[in-house]
N, C-alpha and C positions, 0 to 999 in steps of 0.2 A: 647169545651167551658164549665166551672162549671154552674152548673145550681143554680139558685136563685137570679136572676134580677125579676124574678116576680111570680105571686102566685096567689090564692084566698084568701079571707079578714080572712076567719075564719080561714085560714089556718096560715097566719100570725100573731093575735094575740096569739096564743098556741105555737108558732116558740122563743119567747121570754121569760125565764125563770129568775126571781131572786130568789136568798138564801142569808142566813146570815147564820155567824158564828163566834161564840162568844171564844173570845182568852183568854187563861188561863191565872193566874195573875203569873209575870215570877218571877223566884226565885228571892231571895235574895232582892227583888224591894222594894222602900221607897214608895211607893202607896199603899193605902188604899182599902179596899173593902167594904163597909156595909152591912150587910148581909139583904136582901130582895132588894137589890137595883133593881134589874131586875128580871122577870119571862119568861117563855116560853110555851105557852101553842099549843097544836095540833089543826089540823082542824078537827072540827068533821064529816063532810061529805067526800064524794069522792072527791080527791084530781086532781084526772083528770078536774073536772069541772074548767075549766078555767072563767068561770065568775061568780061563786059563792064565794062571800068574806070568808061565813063562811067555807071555803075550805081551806082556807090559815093558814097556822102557825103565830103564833104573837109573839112578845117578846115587854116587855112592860117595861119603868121605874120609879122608884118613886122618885120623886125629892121634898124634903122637901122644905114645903114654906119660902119664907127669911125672917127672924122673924124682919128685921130692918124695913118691909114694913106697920109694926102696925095690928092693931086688925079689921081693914077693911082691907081684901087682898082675890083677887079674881085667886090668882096665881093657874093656875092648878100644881097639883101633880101625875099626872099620864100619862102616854104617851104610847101609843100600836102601833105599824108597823108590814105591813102583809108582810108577803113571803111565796113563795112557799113550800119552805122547812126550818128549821133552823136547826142549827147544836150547841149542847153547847159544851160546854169544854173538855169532855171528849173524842169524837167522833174523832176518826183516820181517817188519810188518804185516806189509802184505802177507806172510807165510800163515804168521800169528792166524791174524784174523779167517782167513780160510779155513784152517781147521776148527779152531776153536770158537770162531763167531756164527760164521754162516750158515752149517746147518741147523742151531740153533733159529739166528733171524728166518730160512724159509720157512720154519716149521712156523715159526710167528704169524708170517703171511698166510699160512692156511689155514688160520685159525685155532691155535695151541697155545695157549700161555708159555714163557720161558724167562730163565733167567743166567745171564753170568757176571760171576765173579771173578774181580783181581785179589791175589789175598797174598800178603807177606811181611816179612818185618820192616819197620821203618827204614827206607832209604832203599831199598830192593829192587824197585822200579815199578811199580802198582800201576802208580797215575801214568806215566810213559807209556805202559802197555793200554791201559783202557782211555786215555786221553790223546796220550803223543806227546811231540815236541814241538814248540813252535817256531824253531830251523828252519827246517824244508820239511815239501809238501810229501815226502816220501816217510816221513816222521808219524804221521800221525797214526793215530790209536784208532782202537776198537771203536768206540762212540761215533767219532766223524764218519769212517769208512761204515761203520752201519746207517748212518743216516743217509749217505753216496748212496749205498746199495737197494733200500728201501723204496728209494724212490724210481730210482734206473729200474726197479722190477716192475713198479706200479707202471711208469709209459711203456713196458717191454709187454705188458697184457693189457690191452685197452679194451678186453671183454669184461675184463673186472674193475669195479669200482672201487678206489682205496680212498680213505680218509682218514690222517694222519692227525695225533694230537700227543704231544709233551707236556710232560712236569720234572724237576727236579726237587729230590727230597736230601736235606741234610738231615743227619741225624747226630746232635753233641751231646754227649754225655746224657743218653737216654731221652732229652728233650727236639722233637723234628722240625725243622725251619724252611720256607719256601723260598729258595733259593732264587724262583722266578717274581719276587711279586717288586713290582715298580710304583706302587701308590705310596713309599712314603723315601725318603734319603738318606737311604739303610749306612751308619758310618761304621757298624760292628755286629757281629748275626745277629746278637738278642735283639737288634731294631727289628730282623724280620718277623710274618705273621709267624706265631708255632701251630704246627700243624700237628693234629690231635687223630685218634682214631674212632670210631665208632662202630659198634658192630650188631647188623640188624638180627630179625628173627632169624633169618636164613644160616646166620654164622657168618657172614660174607662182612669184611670189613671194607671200612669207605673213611677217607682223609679231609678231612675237613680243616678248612683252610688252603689247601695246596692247591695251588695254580692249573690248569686243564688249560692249554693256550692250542690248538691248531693251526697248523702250518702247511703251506701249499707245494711248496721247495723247498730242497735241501737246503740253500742258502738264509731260509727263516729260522729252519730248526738250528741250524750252526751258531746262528748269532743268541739266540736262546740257551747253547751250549755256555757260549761265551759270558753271557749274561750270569750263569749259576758259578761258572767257575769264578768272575769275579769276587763275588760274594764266600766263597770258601772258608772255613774256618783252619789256618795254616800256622805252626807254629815252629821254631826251632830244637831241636833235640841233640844230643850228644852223635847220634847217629846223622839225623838229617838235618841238613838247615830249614828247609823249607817243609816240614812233615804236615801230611792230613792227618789230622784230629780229630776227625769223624766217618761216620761211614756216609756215603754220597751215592744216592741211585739216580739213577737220569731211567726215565720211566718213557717209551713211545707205546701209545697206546693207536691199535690197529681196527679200524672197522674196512668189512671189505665185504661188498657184496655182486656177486656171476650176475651178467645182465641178461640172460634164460631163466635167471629163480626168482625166488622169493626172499631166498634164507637170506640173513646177514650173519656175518661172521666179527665177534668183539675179540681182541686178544692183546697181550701186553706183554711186550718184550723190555725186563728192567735188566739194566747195565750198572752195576758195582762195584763200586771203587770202597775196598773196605777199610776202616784205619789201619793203620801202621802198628803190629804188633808188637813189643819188645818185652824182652827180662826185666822187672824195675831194679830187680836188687843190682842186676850187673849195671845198668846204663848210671845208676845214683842220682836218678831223676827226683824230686822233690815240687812242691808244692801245687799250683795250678798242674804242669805237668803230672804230677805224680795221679791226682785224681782223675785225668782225663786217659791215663793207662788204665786203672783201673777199671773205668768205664768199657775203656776201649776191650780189654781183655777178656770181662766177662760178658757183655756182649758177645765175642768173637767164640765164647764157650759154648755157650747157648746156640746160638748157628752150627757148631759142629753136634752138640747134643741130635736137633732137628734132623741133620745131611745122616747121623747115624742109625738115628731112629727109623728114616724112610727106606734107608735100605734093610733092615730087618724087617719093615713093615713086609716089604719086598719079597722075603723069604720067610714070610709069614709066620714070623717069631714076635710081634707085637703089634698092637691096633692105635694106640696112642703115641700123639705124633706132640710134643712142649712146645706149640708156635705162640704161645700166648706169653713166654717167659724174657722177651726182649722186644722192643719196639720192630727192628728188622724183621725178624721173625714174622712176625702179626703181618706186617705190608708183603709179603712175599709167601704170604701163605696158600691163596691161589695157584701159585706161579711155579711151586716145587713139589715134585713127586705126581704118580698118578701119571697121566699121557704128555703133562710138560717135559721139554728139555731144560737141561739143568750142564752147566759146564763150569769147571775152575778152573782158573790160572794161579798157581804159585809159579810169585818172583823168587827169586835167589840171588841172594849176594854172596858170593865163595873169600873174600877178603879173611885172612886170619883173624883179624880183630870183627869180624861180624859172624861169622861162623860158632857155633852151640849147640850136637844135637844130641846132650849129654842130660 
Protein backbone atom coordinates (compact mmCIF):
# COMPACT_ATOMS: atom_id res chain seq x y z
CA UNK A 1 0.00 0.00 0.00
CA UNK A 2 1.70 3.75 -0.89
CA UNK A 3 2.03 5.53 1.95
CA UNK A 4 0.60 9.15 2.53
CA UNK A 5 -3.16 8.87 3.54
CA UNK A 6 -1.92 10.50 6.71
CA UNK A 7 0.89 12.43 8.48
CA UNK A 8 1.70 14.91 11.18
CA UNK A 9 0.35 18.71 10.68
CA UNK A 10 3.98 20.14 10.44
CA UNK A 11 4.83 17.56 8.26
CA UNK A 12 2.07 18.31 5.84
CA UNK A 13 2.16 21.90 5.44
CA UNK A 14 6.24 21.72 4.23
CA UNK A 15 4.78 18.52 1.77
CA UNK A 16 3.13 21.32 -0.36
CA UNK A 17 5.51 23.44 -2.52
CA UNK A 18 4.57 26.45 -5.29
CA UNK A 19 6.84 28.17 -7.87
CA UNK A 20 6.43 30.41 -10.79
CA UNK A 21 8.01 30.71 -13.80
CA UNK A 22 7.97 33.50 -16.10
CA UNK A 23 7.81 32.44 -20.10
CA UNK A 24 9.82 34.29 -22.52
CA UNK A 25 8.19 36.60 -25.05
CA UNK A 26 8.00 34.16 -28.27
CA UNK A 27 9.52 35.12 -31.35
CA UNK A 28 8.18 36.82 -34.05
CA UNK A 29 4.88 37.61 -31.52
CA UNK A 30 2.67 40.88 -32.12
CA UNK A 31 2.67 41.52 -28.09
CA UNK A 32 4.24 43.84 -26.35
CA UNK A 33 6.45 44.03 -23.33
CA UNK A 34 7.20 47.28 -21.24
CA UNK A 35 10.02 47.39 -19.78
CA UNK A 36 9.70 47.43 -15.83
CA UNK A 37 6.43 45.80 -16.13
CA UNK A 38 7.37 42.92 -13.57
CA UNK A 39 10.30 42.38 -11.14
CA UNK A 40 11.68 39.42 -9.22
CA UNK A 41 13.18 39.74 -6.05
CA UNK A 42 14.77 36.72 -3.58
CA UNK A 43 13.93 35.83 -0.08
CA UNK A 44 16.37 37.05 2.11
CA UNK A 45 16.34 34.58 4.91
CA UNK A 46 16.40 30.64 4.95
CA UNK A 47 14.31 29.36 2.38
CA UNK A 48 13.71 26.12 4.40
CA UNK A 49 11.48 28.23 6.84
CA UNK A 50 8.33 27.25 5.75
CA UNK A 51 6.34 29.92 7.68
CA UNK A 52 8.47 32.75 7.31
CA UNK A 53 6.99 35.08 4.28
CA UNK A 54 10.08 36.99 4.16
CA UNK A 55 11.51 33.53 2.86
CA UNK A 56 9.64 33.50 -0.10
CA UNK A 57 10.57 34.72 -3.71
CA UNK A 58 8.20 37.43 -5.02
CA UNK A 59 7.49 38.77 -8.41
CA UNK A 60 5.68 41.76 -8.47
CA UNK A 61 3.79 43.99 -11.30
CA UNK A 62 3.24 47.46 -12.15
CA UNK A 63 0.06 48.19 -13.75
CA UNK A 64 -0.35 51.85 -14.71
CA UNK A 65 -3.35 53.68 -13.48
CA UNK A 66 -6.36 54.16 -16.16
CA UNK A 67 -6.01 57.73 -16.75
CA UNK A 68 -9.88 57.72 -17.88
CA UNK A 69 -10.48 57.22 -14.12
CA UNK A 70 -9.63 61.38 -13.45
CA UNK A 71 -7.47 63.09 -11.04
CA UNK A 72 -9.08 61.22 -7.86
CA UNK A 73 -8.14 57.56 -8.47
CA UNK A 74 -7.20 55.35 -5.75
CA UNK A 75 -6.23 52.33 -8.27
CA UNK A 76 -3.38 50.46 -6.84
CA UNK A 77 -0.16 50.18 -9.16
CA UNK A 78 1.75 47.62 -7.78
CA UNK A 79 1.06 43.88 -7.07
CA UNK A 80 3.81 41.33 -5.37
CA UNK A 81 3.03 37.29 -5.04
CA UNK A 82 5.16 34.97 -2.90
CA UNK A 83 6.55 31.67 -3.93
CA UNK A 84 8.73 29.30 -3.07
CA UNK A 85 10.96 29.58 -5.68
CA UNK A 86 10.74 31.70 -9.09
CA UNK A 87 12.25 30.97 -12.03
CA UNK A 88 12.75 34.07 -14.90
CA UNK A 89 13.22 33.78 -18.41
CA UNK A 90 16.31 32.63 -18.78
CA UNK A 91 16.45 29.57 -16.41
CA UNK A 92 16.55 26.00 -18.34
CA UNK A 93 15.02 22.96 -17.89
CA UNK A 94 17.10 21.00 -16.36
CA UNK A 95 17.03 23.93 -13.43
CA UNK A 96 13.17 23.53 -13.50
CA UNK A 97 12.98 19.93 -13.05
CA UNK A 98 15.46 19.74 -10.19
CA UNK A 99 13.89 21.77 -7.89
CA UNK A 100 10.50 21.27 -8.56
CA UNK A 101 10.50 17.67 -9.83
CA UNK A 102 12.82 15.52 -8.16
CA UNK A 103 12.24 15.58 -4.72
CA UNK A 104 9.06 15.09 -5.26
CA UNK A 105 9.94 11.73 -7.98
CA UNK A 106 12.40 10.41 -4.85
CA UNK A 107 9.97 10.49 -2.39
CA UNK A 108 7.80 8.42 -5.08
CA UNK A 109 10.56 5.80 -5.19
CA UNK A 110 10.31 5.36 -1.51
CA UNK A 111 7.12 4.67 -1.46
CA UNK A 112 4.93 8.12 -0.93
CA UNK A 113 2.17 8.96 -3.30
CA UNK A 114 2.86 12.67 -5.09
CA UNK A 115 1.79 14.81 -7.39
CA UNK A 116 2.81 18.07 -9.61
CA UNK A 117 1.34 20.48 -11.41
CA UNK A 118 1.83 23.02 -14.31
CA UNK A 119 -1.06 25.61 -13.89
CA UNK A 120 -1.41 28.98 -15.98
CA UNK A 121 -3.22 30.94 -18.29
CA UNK A 122 -3.52 29.93 -21.87
CA UNK A 123 -0.41 30.25 -23.89
CA UNK A 124 1.89 30.83 -20.56
CA UNK A 125 3.99 27.88 -21.29
CA UNK A 126 2.21 24.85 -19.24
CA UNK A 127 2.90 22.01 -21.73
CA UNK A 128 6.64 23.46 -22.52
CA UNK A 129 7.39 23.19 -18.93
CA UNK A 130 5.71 19.63 -18.09
CA UNK A 131 6.15 18.30 -21.66
CA UNK A 132 9.03 20.27 -23.49
CA UNK A 133 9.73 21.22 -26.90
CA UNK A 134 10.41 19.07 -29.59
CA UNK A 135 13.63 21.14 -30.89
CA UNK A 136 16.46 19.90 -29.00
CA UNK A 137 16.89 17.36 -26.57
CA UNK A 138 17.77 20.10 -24.02
CA UNK A 139 14.10 21.26 -24.40
CA UNK A 140 12.39 18.86 -22.80
CA UNK A 141 10.05 18.92 -19.80
CA UNK A 142 9.27 17.57 -16.64
CA UNK A 143 7.45 14.15 -17.80
CA UNK A 144 10.54 12.86 -20.24
CA UNK A 145 13.24 14.04 -17.68
CA UNK A 146 11.06 12.07 -15.02
CA UNK A 147 10.76 9.05 -16.74
CA UNK A 148 15.12 9.47 -17.64
CA UNK A 149 15.38 9.63 -13.98
CA UNK A 150 13.06 6.81 -12.73
CA UNK A 151 14.79 4.58 -14.41
CA UNK A 152 18.74 5.75 -14.04
CA UNK A 153 17.58 5.21 -10.17
CA UNK A 154 16.03 1.86 -10.58
CA UNK A 155 19.80 0.32 -12.31
CA UNK A 156 21.64 2.79 -9.80
CA UNK A 157 20.05 0.37 -6.70
CA UNK A 158 20.05 -3.26 -7.89
CA UNK A 159 19.20 -4.26 -4.25
CA UNK A 160 15.73 -2.95 -5.09
CA UNK A 161 13.39 -4.22 -7.26
CA UNK A 162 11.22 -1.60 -9.29
CA UNK A 163 8.31 -2.21 -11.41
CA UNK A 164 7.17 0.49 -13.51
CA UNK A 165 3.53 1.03 -15.08
CA UNK A 166 1.71 4.18 -17.02
CA UNK A 167 -1.65 5.55 -17.83
CA UNK A 168 -2.56 8.69 -19.26
CA UNK A 169 -5.86 10.41 -18.27
CA UNK A 170 -7.67 13.23 -20.24
CA UNK A 171 -9.96 14.84 -18.57
CA UNK A 172 -12.64 17.35 -21.15
CA UNK A 173 -15.18 19.11 -19.93
CA UNK A 174 -15.61 16.86 -16.77
CA UNK A 175 -15.84 13.67 -18.94
CA UNK A 176 -12.04 11.25 -18.67
CA UNK A 177 -10.65 9.57 -21.84
CA UNK A 178 -7.69 7.05 -22.14
CA UNK A 179 -5.42 8.62 -23.89
CA UNK A 180 -3.48 5.12 -24.05
CA UNK A 181 -5.98 2.85 -25.47
CA UNK A 182 -5.12 1.39 -29.29
CA UNK A 183 -8.05 -1.10 -29.78
CA UNK A 184 -9.92 1.03 -31.86
CA UNK A 185 -8.90 4.25 -34.80
CA UNK A 186 -9.54 7.03 -32.43
CA UNK A 187 -10.13 10.02 -35.29
CA UNK A 188 -11.36 12.60 -32.40
CA UNK A 189 -11.25 11.97 -28.27
CA UNK A 190 -14.90 10.92 -28.00
CA UNK A 191 -13.68 7.75 -30.08
CA UNK A 192 -11.66 6.96 -26.89
CA UNK A 193 -12.80 4.38 -24.04
CA UNK A 194 -14.33 7.18 -21.10
CA UNK A 195 -12.82 6.43 -18.30
CA UNK A 196 -15.32 6.45 -15.23
CA UNK A 197 -14.42 6.33 -11.40
CA UNK A 198 -15.64 3.94 -8.83
CA UNK A 199 -15.26 4.04 -5.25
CA UNK A 200 -14.95 1.03 -2.95
CA UNK A 201 -15.86 0.38 0.82
CA UNK A 202 -12.44 1.62 1.67
CA UNK A 203 -13.18 5.32 0.10
CA UNK A 204 -10.32 4.45 -2.28
CA UNK A 205 -11.22 5.37 -5.80
CA UNK A 206 -10.27 2.99 -8.87
CA UNK A 207 -10.55 4.13 -12.99
CA UNK A 208 -12.13 2.02 -14.94
CA UNK A 209 -11.55 1.83 -18.28
CA UNK A 210 -7.91 3.45 -18.05
CA UNK A 211 -5.03 1.76 -19.58
CA UNK A 212 -2.29 0.15 -16.63
CA UNK A 213 0.38 -0.72 -19.59
CA UNK A 214 4.12 -1.49 -18.05
CA UNK A 215 7.04 -0.67 -19.32
CA UNK A 216 10.75 -1.97 -18.95
CA UNK A 217 12.62 1.36 -20.24
CA UNK A 218 12.60 4.55 -20.60
CA UNK A 219 12.35 4.40 -24.25
CA UNK A 220 8.70 2.36 -23.80
CA UNK A 221 7.37 4.67 -21.47
CA UNK A 222 8.31 7.85 -23.86
CA UNK A 223 6.72 6.32 -26.77
CA UNK A 224 3.62 5.85 -24.46
CA UNK A 225 4.14 9.69 -23.75
CA UNK A 226 3.90 10.17 -27.29
CA UNK A 227 1.09 7.99 -27.88
CA UNK A 228 -1.25 10.25 -25.36
CA UNK A 229 0.04 13.27 -26.46
CA UNK A 230 -1.18 12.53 -29.93
CA UNK A 231 -4.51 12.05 -29.04
CA UNK A 232 -4.76 15.50 -27.02
CA UNK A 233 -7.66 17.46 -27.05
CA UNK A 234 -6.07 20.99 -28.67
CA UNK A 235 -7.84 23.88 -29.79
CA UNK A 236 -7.14 27.47 -30.93
CA UNK A 237 -7.91 30.67 -28.77
CA UNK A 238 -7.56 34.26 -29.03
CA UNK A 239 -4.48 33.74 -26.66
CA UNK A 240 -3.14 30.46 -27.93
CA UNK A 241 -3.20 28.84 -31.21
CA UNK A 242 -2.69 25.56 -30.08
CA UNK A 243 -4.35 25.65 -26.48
CA UNK A 244 -4.99 22.38 -24.17
CA UNK A 245 -8.57 22.05 -23.52
CA UNK A 246 -8.34 19.74 -20.84
CA UNK A 247 -6.57 18.77 -17.86
CA UNK A 248 -4.04 15.80 -18.74
CA UNK A 249 -2.20 13.55 -16.10
CA UNK A 250 0.25 11.15 -17.25
CA UNK A 251 0.14 8.74 -14.08
CA UNK A 252 3.69 6.28 -13.25
CA UNK A 253 2.72 4.00 -11.06
CA UNK A 254 5.76 2.61 -8.66
CA UNK A 255 5.98 -1.01 -7.13
CA UNK A 256 9.25 -1.49 -5.51
CA UNK A 257 10.43 -4.04 -3.26
CA UNK A 258 14.43 -4.29 -0.97
CA UNK A 259 15.61 -7.81 -1.75
CA UNK A 260 16.32 -8.42 2.31
CA UNK A 261 12.28 -7.92 2.87
CA UNK A 262 9.26 -8.83 2.44
CA UNK A 263 7.47 -5.42 2.16
CA UNK A 264 6.48 -4.20 -1.22
CA UNK A 265 6.15 -0.77 -1.57
CA UNK A 266 2.93 0.62 -4.25
CA UNK A 267 3.10 4.43 -5.04
CA UNK A 268 2.07 7.01 -7.79
CA UNK A 269 3.64 9.69 -9.03
CA UNK A 270 0.89 11.82 -11.25
CA UNK A 271 2.32 14.65 -13.62
CA UNK A 272 -0.20 17.60 -14.71
CA UNK A 273 -0.69 19.47 -17.21
CA UNK A 274 -3.81 21.53 -16.23
CA UNK A 275 -6.10 23.46 -18.87
CA UNK A 276 -5.44 26.76 -19.81
CA UNK A 277 -7.11 29.21 -17.77
CA UNK A 278 -8.51 32.53 -19.12
CA UNK A 279 -11.09 35.64 -18.44
CA UNK A 280 -14.10 34.81 -20.84
CA UNK A 281 -15.39 38.07 -20.67
CA UNK A 282 -11.90 39.74 -21.79
CA UNK A 283 -10.74 36.85 -24.49
CA UNK A 284 -14.81 37.17 -26.18
CA UNK A 285 -14.50 33.58 -26.45
CA UNK A 286 -18.09 32.02 -27.55
CA UNK A 287 -19.54 28.90 -28.32
CA UNK A 288 -17.71 25.34 -28.16
CA UNK A 289 -14.83 27.39 -26.71
CA UNK A 290 -16.90 29.32 -24.30
CA UNK A 291 -18.18 26.02 -22.71
CA UNK A 292 -15.03 24.39 -22.39
CA UNK A 293 -13.72 27.69 -20.19
CA UNK A 294 -16.18 27.03 -18.28
CA UNK A 295 -15.52 23.70 -17.55
CA UNK A 296 -12.09 24.43 -17.46
CA UNK A 297 -12.50 27.31 -14.76
CA UNK A 298 -14.51 25.65 -12.40
CA UNK A 299 -12.76 22.59 -12.40
CA UNK A 300 -9.55 24.78 -11.80
CA UNK A 301 -11.80 26.21 -8.66
CA UNK A 302 -12.54 23.19 -7.16
CA UNK A 303 -8.59 22.07 -7.11
CA UNK A 304 -7.71 25.38 -5.48
CA UNK A 305 -10.84 24.89 -2.87
CA UNK A 306 -9.10 21.16 -2.21
CA UNK A 307 -4.90 22.83 -2.24
CA UNK A 308 -6.92 25.28 0.52
CA UNK A 309 -8.65 23.15 2.44
CA UNK A 310 -5.42 20.67 3.10
CA UNK A 311 -3.66 23.39 4.24
CA UNK A 312 -5.95 24.48 7.04
CA UNK A 313 -6.51 20.88 7.54
CA UNK A 314 -2.78 21.45 8.37
CA UNK A 315 -3.28 23.99 10.90
CA UNK A 316 -6.02 22.24 12.15
CA UNK A 317 -8.83 24.62 11.34
CA UNK A 318 -10.91 21.92 9.42
CA UNK A 319 -11.35 18.03 8.79
CA UNK A 320 -13.16 18.09 5.64
CA UNK A 321 -11.25 17.97 2.57
CA UNK A 322 -14.30 18.70 -1.25
CA UNK A 323 -12.29 15.81 -3.44
CA UNK A 324 -15.35 14.56 -4.51
CA UNK A 325 -16.46 18.05 -6.33
CA UNK A 326 -14.54 17.69 -9.73
CA UNK A 327 -13.41 14.60 -11.59
CA UNK A 328 -9.49 15.65 -10.86
CA UNK A 329 -10.00 16.08 -7.54
CA UNK A 330 -11.56 12.32 -6.91
CA UNK A 331 -8.09 10.85 -9.07
CA UNK A 332 -5.64 12.59 -6.96
CA UNK A 333 -7.24 12.17 -3.83
CA UNK A 334 -4.63 9.60 -2.50
CA UNK A 335 -1.83 11.58 -3.95
CA UNK A 336 -2.48 15.23 -2.03
CA UNK A 337 -1.93 16.18 1.48
CA UNK A 338 -1.14 13.81 4.58
CA UNK A 339 2.95 12.47 3.95
CA UNK A 340 2.45 12.92 -0.10
CA UNK A 341 4.53 15.53 -1.85
CA UNK A 342 2.56 18.08 -3.60
CA UNK A 343 4.36 20.85 -5.95
CA UNK A 344 3.15 23.65 -8.44
CA UNK A 345 4.32 25.37 -11.29
CA UNK A 346 2.75 28.62 -12.26
CA UNK A 347 3.58 29.83 -15.84
CA UNK A 348 3.55 33.47 -16.50
CA UNK A 349 3.26 35.48 -19.43
CA UNK A 350 4.33 39.19 -18.54
CA UNK A 351 3.12 40.50 -22.36
CA UNK A 352 0.87 43.74 -21.74
CA UNK A 353 -1.82 42.33 -23.58
CA UNK A 354 -1.75 39.04 -21.39
CA UNK A 355 -1.21 40.47 -18.17
CA UNK A 356 -4.58 41.07 -15.34
CA UNK A 357 -4.15 40.80 -11.84
CA UNK A 358 -6.83 43.26 -11.17
Amino acid sequence: MAKGSSGDDAAEVSTIKIYARVRPQRPNSKLTTTAGRYWISDGATDPSDDDDDSAKSRIGFHMPRDEAAGLINNQRESYEFRFDKLFDVDTKQEEVFDVVAKPVIQSTLEGYNGTIFAYGQTGSGKTFTITGGAERYADRGLIPRTLQFVFKEAQRNPSIQYTFHISYLEIYNEVGYDLLDNSRDAKKLEDLPKVTLQEDGDEMIHLRNLSVVQVANEEEALNLLFVGDTNRMIAETPSNPSSSRSHCIFIVGITSRRSSEDVIRRSKLHLVDLAGSERVARTGIDGTLLKEAKYINLSLHYLEQVIVALREQALGRRTHIPYRNSMMTSVLRDSLGGNCKTTMIATVAVEDELVDVR
